[in-house]
C-alpha angles and dihedrals in degrees: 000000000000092000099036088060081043089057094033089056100044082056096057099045090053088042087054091047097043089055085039092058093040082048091052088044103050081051097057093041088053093050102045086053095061084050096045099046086055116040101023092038076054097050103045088051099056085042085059103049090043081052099039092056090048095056083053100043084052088049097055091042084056082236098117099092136113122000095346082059093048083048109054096031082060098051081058101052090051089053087053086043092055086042088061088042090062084043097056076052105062098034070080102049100037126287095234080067089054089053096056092044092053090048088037095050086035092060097035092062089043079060094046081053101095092046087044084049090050091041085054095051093043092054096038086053083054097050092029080073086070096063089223126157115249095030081152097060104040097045082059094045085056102045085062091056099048085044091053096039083051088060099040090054099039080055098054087041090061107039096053083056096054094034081060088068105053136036081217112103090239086163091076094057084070109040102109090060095061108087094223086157103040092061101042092057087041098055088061094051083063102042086040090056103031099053082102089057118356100078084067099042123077116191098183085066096053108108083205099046100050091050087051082055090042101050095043084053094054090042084061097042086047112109090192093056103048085040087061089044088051094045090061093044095043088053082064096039100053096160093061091068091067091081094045114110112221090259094058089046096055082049093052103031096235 
């Protein structure tokens, strides 16, 4: 009898532990998802539209053929495809959710404009050195690089700190949301286009360009900025503050 309640006991102490650490897990998950729908959602935005006006600006330089076309356009279509990821997401979760956080993330890259504006003119007066055709271009080229490689590492930021609290793999949860992809197509655009003037030009060392990457970092790791950005969405997405807790309605003034 003695070593059957000792069994039995030993099974009940893994079983707990094993709901203690799901529990933990589904927390965390829970958690990193109000921070990644946000600030990444934001991220990835302001990475596209960096990226989409550079496609345009290639297209109207009749630069965008060949390899340097395939690439970016593809670099496009794996943007769409992480768009339909995060709306497989919310289907789960409720559409009208998928609704505010395309008019939160939405807002919150029309107010990075102005930084993404300053980033651009900081990288085109360091090409523009090299007295090369298309600055323009390229500088915008590049500030899509700099944009894309910003999301992909404040994913992977985020997602170590949170992998550090559970045995779970809670990175894969998110996957979807990193544009992997994205980047890596991306990154050849801009080696594709910048062989006349890249190899000469180092960004990293650029005083100017550092603080544009810098302040556009702080703006997504600002709680007060994305709560301004949530509030507007949330005024035309009524139905979302329902579910807000009071606490959540004084931080956002609705």
């Amino acid at each position: 009898m003695s070593e059957i309640r000792t069994n039995s006991t030993v099974a009940d102490i893994r079983r707990a532990m094993l709901m203690q650490q799901h529990d933990r897990y589904e927390e965390l998950k829970d958690d990193m998802a109000k921070h990644f729908w946000s600030m990444i959602g934001t991220a990835n935005q302001v990475a596209f539209v960096a990226i989409d006006d550079a496609v345009d600006m290639m297209r109207e330089a009749g630069m965008l053929k060949q390899q340097q076309k395939q690439k970016a356009l593809r670099a496009l279509e794996e943007y769409h495809r992480y768009e339909r990821n995060a709306y497989e997401h919310f289907q789960e979760v409720g559409m009208d959710r998928f609704a505010f956080w395309q008019d939160f993330v939405g807002r919150a890259a029309d107010k990075l404009q102005p930084d993404v504006q300053r980033l651009y003119f900081a990288i085109k007066n360091v090409i523009d050195r090299s007295r090369v055709r298309h600055s323009e271009m390229l500088a915008q080229i590049q500030t899509g690089v700099a944009l894309v490689t910003l999301s992909t590492l404040m994913f992977d930021t985020m997602a170590d700190q949170y992998q550090r609290k559970t045995m779970a793999d809670i990175r894969s949860v998110f996957r979807g949301g990193r544009l992997t992809a994205v980047e890596r197509n991306w990154m050849e655009v801009g080696d594709i286009t910048g062989r006349q003037v890249m190899q000469d030009v180092n960004l990293k060392d650029d005083p100017a360009c550092q603080l544009g990457i810098n302040v556009i970092l702080t703006r997504y790791q600002s709680a007060d900025f994305m709560n301004v950005a949530a509030s507007e969405a949330l005024r035309v997405n009524p139905a979302i503050c329902e579910g807000l807790t009071e606490e959540d309605r004084l931080s956002l003034n609705v």
